[in-house]
C-alpha positions as CSV (number, residue, x, y, z in Angstrom):
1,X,122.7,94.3,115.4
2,X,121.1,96.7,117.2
3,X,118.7,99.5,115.1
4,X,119.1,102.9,114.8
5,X,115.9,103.8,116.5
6,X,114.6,107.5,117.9
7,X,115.9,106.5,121.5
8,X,119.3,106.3,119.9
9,X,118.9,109.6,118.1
10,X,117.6,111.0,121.2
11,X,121.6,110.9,122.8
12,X,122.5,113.4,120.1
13,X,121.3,115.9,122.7
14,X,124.5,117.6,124.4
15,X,123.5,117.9,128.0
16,X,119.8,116.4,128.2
17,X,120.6,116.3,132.0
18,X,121.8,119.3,132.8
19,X,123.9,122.5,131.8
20,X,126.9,122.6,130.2
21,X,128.9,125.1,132.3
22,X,126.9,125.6,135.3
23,X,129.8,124.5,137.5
24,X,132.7,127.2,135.8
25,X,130.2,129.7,136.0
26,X,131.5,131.6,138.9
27,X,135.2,130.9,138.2
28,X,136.9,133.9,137.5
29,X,138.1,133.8,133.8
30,X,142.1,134.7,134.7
31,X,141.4,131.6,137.3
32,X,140.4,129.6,134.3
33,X,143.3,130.6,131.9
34,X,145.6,130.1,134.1
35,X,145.0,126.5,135.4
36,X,145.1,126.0,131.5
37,X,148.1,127.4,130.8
38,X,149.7,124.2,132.8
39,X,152.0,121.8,130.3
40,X,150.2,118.7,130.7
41,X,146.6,118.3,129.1
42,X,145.7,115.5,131.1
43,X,146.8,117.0,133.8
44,X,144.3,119.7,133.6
45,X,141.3,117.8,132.9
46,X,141.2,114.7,134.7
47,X,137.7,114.1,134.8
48,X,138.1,114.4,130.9
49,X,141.2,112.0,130.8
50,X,139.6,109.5,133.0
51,X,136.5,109.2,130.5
52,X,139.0,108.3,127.8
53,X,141.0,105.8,129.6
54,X,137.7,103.9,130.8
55,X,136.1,103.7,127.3
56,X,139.3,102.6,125.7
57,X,141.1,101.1,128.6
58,X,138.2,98.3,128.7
59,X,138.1,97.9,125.0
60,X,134.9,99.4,124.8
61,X,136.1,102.1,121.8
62,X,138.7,101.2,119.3
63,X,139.9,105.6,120.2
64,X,138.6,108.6,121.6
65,X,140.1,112.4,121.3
66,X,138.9,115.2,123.2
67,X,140.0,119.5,122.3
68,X,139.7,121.9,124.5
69,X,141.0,125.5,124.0
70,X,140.6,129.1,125.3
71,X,140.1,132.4,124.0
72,X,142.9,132.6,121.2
73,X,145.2,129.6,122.5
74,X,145.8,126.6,120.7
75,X,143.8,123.8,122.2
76,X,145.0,120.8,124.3
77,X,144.4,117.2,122.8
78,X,143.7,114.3,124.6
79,X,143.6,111.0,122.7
80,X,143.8,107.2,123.7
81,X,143.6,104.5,121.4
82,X,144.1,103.8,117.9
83,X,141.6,104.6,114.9
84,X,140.6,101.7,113.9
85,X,141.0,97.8,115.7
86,X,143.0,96.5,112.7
87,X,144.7,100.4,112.4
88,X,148.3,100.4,113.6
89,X,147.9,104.6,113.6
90,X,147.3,106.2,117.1
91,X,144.3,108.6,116.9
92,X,145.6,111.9,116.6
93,X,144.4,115.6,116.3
94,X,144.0,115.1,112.4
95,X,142.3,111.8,112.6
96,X,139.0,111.5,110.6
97,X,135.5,111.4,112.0
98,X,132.1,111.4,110.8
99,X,130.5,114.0,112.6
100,X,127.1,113.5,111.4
101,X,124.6,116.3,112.5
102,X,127.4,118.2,113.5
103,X,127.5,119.4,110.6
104,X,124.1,121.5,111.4
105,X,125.6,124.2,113.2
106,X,128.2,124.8,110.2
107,X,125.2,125.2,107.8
108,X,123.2,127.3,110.6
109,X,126.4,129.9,110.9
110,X,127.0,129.4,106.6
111,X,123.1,130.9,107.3
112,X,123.6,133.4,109.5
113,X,125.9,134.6,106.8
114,X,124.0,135.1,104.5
115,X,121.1,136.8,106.7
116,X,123.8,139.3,107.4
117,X,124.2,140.2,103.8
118,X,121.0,140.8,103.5
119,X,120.9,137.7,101.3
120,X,118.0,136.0,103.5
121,X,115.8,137.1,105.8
122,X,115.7,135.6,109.3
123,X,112.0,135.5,109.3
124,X,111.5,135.3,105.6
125,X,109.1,132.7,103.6
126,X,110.9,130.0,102.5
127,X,108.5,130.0,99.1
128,X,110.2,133.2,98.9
129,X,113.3,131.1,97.8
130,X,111.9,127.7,97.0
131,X,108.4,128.2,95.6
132,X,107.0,125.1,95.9
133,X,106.8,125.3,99.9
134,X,104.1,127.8,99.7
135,X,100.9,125.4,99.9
136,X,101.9,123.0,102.6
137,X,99.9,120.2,104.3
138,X,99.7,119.0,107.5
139,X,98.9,116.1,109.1
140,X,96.1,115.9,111.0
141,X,97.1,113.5,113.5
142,X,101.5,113.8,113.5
143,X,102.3,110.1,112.5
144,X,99.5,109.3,111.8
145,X,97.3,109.2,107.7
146,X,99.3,111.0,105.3
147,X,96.6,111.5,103.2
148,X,94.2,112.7,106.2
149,X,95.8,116.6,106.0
150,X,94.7,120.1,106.0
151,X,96.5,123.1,104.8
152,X,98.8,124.7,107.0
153,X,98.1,127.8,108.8
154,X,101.3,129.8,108.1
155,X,104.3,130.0,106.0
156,X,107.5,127.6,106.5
157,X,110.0,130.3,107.8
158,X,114.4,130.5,107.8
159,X,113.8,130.6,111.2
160,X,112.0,127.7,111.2
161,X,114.6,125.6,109.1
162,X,117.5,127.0,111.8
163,X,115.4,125.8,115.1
164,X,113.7,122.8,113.8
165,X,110.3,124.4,114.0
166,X,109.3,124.0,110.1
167,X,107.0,120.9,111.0
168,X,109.2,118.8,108.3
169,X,109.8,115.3,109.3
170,X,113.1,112.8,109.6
171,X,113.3,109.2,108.6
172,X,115.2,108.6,111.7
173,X,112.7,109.5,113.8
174,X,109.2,109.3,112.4
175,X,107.0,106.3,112.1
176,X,104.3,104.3,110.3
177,X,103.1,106.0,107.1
178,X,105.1,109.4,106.6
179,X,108.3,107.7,107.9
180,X,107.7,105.4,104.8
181,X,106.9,107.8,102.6
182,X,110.4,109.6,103.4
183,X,112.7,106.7,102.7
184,X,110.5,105.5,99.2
185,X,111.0,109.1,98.2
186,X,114.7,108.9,98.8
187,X,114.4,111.4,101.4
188,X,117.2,110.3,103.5
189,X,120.1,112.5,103.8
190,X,122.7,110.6,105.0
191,X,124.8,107.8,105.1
192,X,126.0,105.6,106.9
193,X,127.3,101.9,105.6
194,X,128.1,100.2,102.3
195,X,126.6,97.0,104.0
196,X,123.0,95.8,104.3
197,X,122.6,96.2,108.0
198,X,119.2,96.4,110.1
199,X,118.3,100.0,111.0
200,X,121.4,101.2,109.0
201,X,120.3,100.7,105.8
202,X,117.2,103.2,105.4
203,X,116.7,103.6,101.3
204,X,119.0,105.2,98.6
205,X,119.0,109.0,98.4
206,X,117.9,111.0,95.9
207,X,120.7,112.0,93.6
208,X,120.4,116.2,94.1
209,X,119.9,118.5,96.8
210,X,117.6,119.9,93.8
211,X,115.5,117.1,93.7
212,X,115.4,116.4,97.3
213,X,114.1,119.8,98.0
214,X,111.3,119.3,95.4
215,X,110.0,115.8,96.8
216,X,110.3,117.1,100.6
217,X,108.2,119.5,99.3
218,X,105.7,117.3,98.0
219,X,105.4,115.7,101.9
220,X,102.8,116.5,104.4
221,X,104.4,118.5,107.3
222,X,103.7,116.6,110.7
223,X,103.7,119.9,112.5
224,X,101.9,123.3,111.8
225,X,105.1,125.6,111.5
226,X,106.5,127.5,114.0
227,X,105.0,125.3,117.0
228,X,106.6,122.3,117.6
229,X,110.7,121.3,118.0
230,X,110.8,118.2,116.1
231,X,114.4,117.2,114.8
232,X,114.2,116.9,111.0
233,X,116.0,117.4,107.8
234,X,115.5,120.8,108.1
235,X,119.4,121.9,107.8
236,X,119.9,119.6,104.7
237,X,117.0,121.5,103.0
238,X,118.9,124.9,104.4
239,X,121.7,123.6,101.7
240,X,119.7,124.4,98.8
241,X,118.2,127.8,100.7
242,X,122.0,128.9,100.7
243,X,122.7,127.6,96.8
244,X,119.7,130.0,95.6
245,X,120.6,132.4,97.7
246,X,124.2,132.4,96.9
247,X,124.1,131.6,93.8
248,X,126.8,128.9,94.1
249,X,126.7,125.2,95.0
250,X,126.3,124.6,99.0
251,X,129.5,122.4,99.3
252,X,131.3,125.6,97.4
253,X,129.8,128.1,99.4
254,X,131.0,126.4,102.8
255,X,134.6,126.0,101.3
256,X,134.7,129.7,100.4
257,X,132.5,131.2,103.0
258,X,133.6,129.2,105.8
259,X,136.2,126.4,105.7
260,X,138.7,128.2,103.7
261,X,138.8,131.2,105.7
262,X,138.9,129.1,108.9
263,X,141.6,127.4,108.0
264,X,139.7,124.0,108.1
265,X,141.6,122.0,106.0
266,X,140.4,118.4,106.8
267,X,136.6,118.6,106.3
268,X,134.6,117.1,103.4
269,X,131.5,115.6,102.2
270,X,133.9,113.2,100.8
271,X,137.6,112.0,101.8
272,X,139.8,112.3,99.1
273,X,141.5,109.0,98.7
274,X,144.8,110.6,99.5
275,X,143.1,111.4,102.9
276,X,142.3,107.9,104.1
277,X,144.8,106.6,105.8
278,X,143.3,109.5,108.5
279,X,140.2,108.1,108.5
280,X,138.9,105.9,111.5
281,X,136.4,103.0,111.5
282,X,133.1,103.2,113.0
283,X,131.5,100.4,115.0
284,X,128.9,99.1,116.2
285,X,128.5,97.6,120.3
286,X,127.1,94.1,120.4
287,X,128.0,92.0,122.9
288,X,130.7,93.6,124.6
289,X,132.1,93.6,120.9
290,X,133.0,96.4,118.5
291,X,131.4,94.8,115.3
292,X,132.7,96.6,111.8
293,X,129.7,98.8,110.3
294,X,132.2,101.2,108.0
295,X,135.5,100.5,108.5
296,X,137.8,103.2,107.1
297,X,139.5,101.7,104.3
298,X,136.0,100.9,102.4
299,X,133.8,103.5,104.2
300,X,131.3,105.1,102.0
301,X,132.1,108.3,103.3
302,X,135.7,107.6,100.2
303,X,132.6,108.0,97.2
304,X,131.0,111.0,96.3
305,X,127.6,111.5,98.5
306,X,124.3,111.5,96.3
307,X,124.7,115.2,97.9
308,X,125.9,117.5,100.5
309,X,124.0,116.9,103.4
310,X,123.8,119.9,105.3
311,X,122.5,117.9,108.3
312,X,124.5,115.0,108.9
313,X,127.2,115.0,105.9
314,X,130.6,115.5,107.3
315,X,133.7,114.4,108.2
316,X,136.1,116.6,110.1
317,X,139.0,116.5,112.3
318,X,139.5,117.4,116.2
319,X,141.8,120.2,115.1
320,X,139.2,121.0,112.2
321,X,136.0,121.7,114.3
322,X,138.4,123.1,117.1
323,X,139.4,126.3,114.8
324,X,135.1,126.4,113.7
325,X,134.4,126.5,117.5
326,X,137.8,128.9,117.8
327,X,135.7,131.3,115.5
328,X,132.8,131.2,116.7
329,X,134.6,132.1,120.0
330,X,136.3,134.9,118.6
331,X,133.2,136.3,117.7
332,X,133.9,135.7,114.1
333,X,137.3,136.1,114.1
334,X,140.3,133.7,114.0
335,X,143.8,134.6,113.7
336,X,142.8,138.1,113.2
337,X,140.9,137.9,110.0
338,X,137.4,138.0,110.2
339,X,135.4,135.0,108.6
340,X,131.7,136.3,110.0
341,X,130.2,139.5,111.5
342,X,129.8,140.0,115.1
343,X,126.4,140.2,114.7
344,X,125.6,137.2,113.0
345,X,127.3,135.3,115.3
346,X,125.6,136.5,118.3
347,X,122.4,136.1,116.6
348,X,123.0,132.1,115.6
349,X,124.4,131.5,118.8
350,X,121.1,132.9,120.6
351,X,118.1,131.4,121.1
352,X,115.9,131.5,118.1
353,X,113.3,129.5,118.9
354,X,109.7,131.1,117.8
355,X,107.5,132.4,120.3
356,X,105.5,130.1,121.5
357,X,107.0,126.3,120.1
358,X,107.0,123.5,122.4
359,X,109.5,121.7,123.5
360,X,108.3,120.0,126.5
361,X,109.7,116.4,126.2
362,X,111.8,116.8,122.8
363,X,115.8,116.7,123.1
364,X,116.2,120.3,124.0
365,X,113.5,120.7,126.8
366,X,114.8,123.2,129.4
367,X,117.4,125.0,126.5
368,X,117.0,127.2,123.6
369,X,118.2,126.5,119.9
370,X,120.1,128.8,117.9
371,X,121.1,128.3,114.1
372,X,121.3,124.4,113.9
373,X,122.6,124.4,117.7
374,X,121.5,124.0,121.4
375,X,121.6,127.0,122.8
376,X,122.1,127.5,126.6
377,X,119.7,129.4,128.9
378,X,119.9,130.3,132.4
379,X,123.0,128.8,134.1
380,X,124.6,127.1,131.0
381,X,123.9,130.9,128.8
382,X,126.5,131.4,126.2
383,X,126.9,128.0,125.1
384,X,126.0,126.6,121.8
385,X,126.6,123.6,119.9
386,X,125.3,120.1,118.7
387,X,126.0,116.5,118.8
388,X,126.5,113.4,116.3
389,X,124.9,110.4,116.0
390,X,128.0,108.2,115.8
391,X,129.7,110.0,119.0
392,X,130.8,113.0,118.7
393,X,129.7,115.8,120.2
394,X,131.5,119.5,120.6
395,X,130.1,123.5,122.7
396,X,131.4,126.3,122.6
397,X,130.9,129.0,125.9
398,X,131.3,132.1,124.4
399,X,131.0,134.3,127.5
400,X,134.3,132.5,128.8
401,X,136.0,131.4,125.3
402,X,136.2,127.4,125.6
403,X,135.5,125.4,123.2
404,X,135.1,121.6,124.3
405,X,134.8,118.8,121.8
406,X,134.8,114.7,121.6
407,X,135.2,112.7,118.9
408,X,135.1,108.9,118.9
409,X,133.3,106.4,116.4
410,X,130.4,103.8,117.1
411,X,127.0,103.4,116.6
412,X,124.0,103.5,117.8
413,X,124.7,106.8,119.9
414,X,122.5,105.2,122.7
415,X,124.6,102.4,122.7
416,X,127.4,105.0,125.8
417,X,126.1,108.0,127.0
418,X,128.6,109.6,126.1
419,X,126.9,112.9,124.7
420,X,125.6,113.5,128.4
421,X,129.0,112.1,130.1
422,X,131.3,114.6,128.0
423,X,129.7,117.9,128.9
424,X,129.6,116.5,132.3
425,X,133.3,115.6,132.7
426,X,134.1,118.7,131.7
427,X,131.6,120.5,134.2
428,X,133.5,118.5,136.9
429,X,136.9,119.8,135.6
430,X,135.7,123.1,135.7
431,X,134.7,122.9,139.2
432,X,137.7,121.7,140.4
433,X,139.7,124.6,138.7
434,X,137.0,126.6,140.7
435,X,138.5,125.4,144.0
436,X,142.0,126.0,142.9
437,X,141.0,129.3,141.6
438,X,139.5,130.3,145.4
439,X,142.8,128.6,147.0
């Protein structure tokens, strides 16, 4: 069984080789609409379609669904395959997925919400809210002794938290000492199987987003804040920022703030058992065979979580995360009722990054990062968005209104390159409408 190592983390990226939408960038937007407006899906996208019928033509995924939508329309659905091997139901636009860190950009924009009521402060202390953050340590060599530290030269930001730039460290991508330290701490927000499985199986979390915010606490940072992009757990601690700040519990404040209003209706930290049957299996490549790592009907994603992880915590539906990218579209609108401000959405879809941070070799080098998102930069601008570590991946261009998403189910995410491939199909697509367009 392969392990879930930092090369497989490092596909989560969304377009690691190149922009999202550099191709559609000169198409005229009526051009674009109107090519869309055609009946047949497939049709439409065919460098899309022909993605899906090679992964699950050859067996290689048990299903894969892609959305696509523009501006106000409902989007288009392209599915193949069933969702599960031993699942007689077809994947369909209400099938369940684990998104994994998809989830980041919904607690980035619950954020952003929050920093637009005045609530938090984009640039505010993070001891400000959770007082035992304000005398960190650093390591002195990143990786390396974590009891050879020194103190940290400034303050843990929100911004910091939203771009990855806090310094704070992840189980699934540090190593030696503080990766150790992590997992025997129960610093592990996530989940993955019930079974015992190598690289899978990283330690039991702790039982509260409370408690896991006070023992991250308690950890050497491996960066000095503010000058390094290092993926971390960043966005799960952002889930208790936003229960102090709020007032309410995170997993409350995203169903009121955000997945009500939204109309997201298939999206939980846990499947109600009533929900199942939606749910799709997730695998693992080996061999040229799909081996069964959480298959739906005993997933661990049907039991309550140890807590919501804001990082990596939820499951959602292609229709689901289609009317989140819909909004995010709309500026913070969706069928005419607004869920967020302008504002705040044009802030968390921009590039937050501080002044100064590296990225140089990380997952986003060449691209900005927005509130738990990549953010696009010269000729991908306006895009934003995020992928997960079990296959997923999803953008939205707001200069042009389309919102692009894939779901599909195996692990590890290295295993296809399918975060790079999407983004790329749909750059081809785009191109070809270009030519149309100019006909």
């Amino acid at each position: 069984m392969p392990e879930l190592t930092q090369a497989a983390v490092s596909r989560r990226t969304l377009l690691q080789a190149g922009a999202w939408l550099g191709a559609g960038a000169s198409l005229p937007l009526g051009a674009m609409r109107a090519f869309a407006a055609d009946a047949d899906i497939a049709a439409q996208w065919p460098a899309v379609t022909a993605m899906l019928d090679r992964y699950v033509g050859a067996h290689m995924l048990a299903g894969m669904a892609a959305a696509i939508g523009w501006g106000t329309k409902a989007p288009g659905f392209i599915m193949r395959g069933k969702e599960g091997l031993d699942d007689p139901d077809a994947i369909g636009p209400d099938s369940l997925f684990r998104i994994y860190s998809m989830t980041k950009p919904i607690t980035g924009m619950a954020t952003m919400i929050l920093i637009d009521e005045g609530k938090l402060g984009l640039d505010q202390p993070l001891a400000d809210i959770l007082p035992k953050f304000a005398k960190m340590q650093v390591q002195v060599t990143p990786d390396g002794s974590i009891t050879d530290l020194r103190p940290a030269k400034g303050p843990i930001t929100i911004r910091h938290l939203l771009t990855h730039t806090a310094g704070l460290g992840y189980s699934i991508i540090q190593k030696g000492a503080i990766k150790e330290a992590y997992e025997d701490a129960g610093l592990v927000p996530g989940q993955v199987t019930r079974l015992p499985l190598p690289g899978l199986d990283r330690g039991k979390p702790v039982g509260s987003l409370t408690l896991f915010a006070d023992r991250l606490a308690e950890m050497p940072l491996v960066y000095e804040p503010g000058t390094q992009w290092s993926y971390s757990v960043a966005l799960d601690l952002m889930g208790r920022v936003i229960e102090v700040a709020s007032g309410k519990p995170f997993d409350a404040f995203l169903q009121e703030r955000i997945f009500g209003p939204v109309g997201m209706t298939s999206t939980w930290f846990q499947v109600p058992a009533s929900e199942e049957h939606r749910l799709t299996g997730n695998y693992s490549p080996a061999m040229g065979v799909l081996i069964p790592i959480d298959p739906a009907r005993s997933s661990v994603y049907l039991g309550k979580p140890a807590f919501p992880f804001g990082g990596a915590g939820l499951v959602s539906s292609p229709r689901d995360y289609d009317r989140f990218l819909d909004m995010l579209a709309g500026y913070g609108t969706i069928d005419g009722k607004r869920v967020m401000s302008e504002k705040a959405v044009r802030l968390g879809t921009s590039n937050l990054l501080p002044e100064g941070a590296k990225t140089a070799g990380t997952m986003i080098d060449g691209a900005g990062f927005g509130a738990g998102g990549r953010v696009g930069l010269t000729g991908d601008a306006g895009t934003y968005g995020w992928g997960g570590a079990a296959g997923t991946v999803a953008f939205v261009n707001l200069k042009y209104a389309l919102r692009a998403s894939l779901f599909t189910q195996y692990m590890p995410s290295d295993a296809y390159p399918i975060h790079t491939e999407f983004p790329k199909a749909v750059q081809a697509d785009l191109a070809t409408m270009r030519g149309r367009g100019a006909a």
